[in-house]
C-alpha positions as CSV (number, residue, x, y, z in Angstrom):
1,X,-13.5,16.0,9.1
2,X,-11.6,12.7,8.9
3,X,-10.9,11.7,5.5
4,X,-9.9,8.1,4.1
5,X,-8.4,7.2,0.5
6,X,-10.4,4.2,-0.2
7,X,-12.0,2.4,-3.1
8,X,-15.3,3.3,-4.8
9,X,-16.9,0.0,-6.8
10,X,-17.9,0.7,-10.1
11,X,-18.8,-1.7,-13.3
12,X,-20.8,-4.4,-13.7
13,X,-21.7,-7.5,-12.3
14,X,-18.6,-10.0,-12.2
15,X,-16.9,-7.2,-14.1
16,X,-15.5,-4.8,-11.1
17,X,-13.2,-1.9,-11.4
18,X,-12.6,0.9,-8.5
19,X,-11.8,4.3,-8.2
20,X,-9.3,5.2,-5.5
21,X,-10.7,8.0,-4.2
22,X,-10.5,10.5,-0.8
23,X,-13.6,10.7,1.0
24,X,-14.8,11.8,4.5
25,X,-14.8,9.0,6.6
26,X,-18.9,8.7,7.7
27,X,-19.3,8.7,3.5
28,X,-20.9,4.8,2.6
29,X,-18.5,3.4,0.2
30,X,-20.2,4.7,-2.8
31,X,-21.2,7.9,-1.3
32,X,-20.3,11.5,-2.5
33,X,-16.4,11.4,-3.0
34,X,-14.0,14.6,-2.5
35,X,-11.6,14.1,-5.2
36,X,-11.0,10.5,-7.5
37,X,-7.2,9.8,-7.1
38,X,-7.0,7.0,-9.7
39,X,-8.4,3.6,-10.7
40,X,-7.6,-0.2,-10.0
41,X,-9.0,-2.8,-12.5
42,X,-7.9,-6.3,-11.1
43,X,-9.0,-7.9,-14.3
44,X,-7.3,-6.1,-16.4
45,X,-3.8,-7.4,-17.8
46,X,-0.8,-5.5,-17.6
47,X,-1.6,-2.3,-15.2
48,X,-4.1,-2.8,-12.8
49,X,-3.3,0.4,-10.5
50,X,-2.7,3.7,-11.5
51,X,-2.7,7.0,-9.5
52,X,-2.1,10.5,-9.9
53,X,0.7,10.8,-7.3
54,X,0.7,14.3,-6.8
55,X,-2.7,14.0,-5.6
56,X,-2.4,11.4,-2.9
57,X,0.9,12.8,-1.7
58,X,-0.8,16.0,-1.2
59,X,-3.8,14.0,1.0
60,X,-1.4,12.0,2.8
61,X,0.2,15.0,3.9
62,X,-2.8,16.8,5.0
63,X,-3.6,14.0,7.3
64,X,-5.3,11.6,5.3
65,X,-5.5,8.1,6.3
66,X,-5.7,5.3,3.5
67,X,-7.5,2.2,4.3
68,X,-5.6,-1.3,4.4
69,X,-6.3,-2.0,0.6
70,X,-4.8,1.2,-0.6
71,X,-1.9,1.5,1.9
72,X,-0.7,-2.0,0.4
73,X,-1.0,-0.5,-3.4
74,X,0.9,2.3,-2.6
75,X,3.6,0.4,-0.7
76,X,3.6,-1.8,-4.1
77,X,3.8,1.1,-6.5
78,X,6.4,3.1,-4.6
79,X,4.1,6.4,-3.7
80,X,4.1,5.7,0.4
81,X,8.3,5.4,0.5
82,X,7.9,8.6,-0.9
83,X,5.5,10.1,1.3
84,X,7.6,8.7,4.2
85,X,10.8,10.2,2.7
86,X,8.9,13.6,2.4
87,X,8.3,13.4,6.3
């Protein structure tokens, strides 16, 4: 089973916020979900991405593989240098 940390759309209309979650990689994108990892609200001041780091290190280093959106956030918040520095 291939699984992708990726975002789940939830909210309203012109109102979005995701869920950054892991999830086998022939889910749709709001299928069934393994675990929720955290939540990004782009309109939202202030924070708009938040993660439980512990959590995504621990997929990353099962062999997890996070889509484009996600691999940018986590370069942004500092979680991937860590993953690479844990390699």
């Amino acid at each position: 089973m291939a699984v992708k940390i990726r975002l789940q759309r939830m909210g309203t209309k012109k109102k979005p916020f995701y869920r950054v979650i892991a999830i086998d990689s022939r889910e749709k994108r709001d299928g069934a979900f393994i675990e929720q990892l955290g939540l990004y609200q782009p309109i939202v001041d202030g924070t708009q991405f938040t993660v439980n780091e512990e959590k995504v290190l621990d997929w990353l280093k099962k062999g997890a593989q996070p889509s484009p959106t996600i691999l940018r956030m986590l370069k942004q918040s500092g979680v991937w240098k860590k993953h690479k520095e844990a390699k």
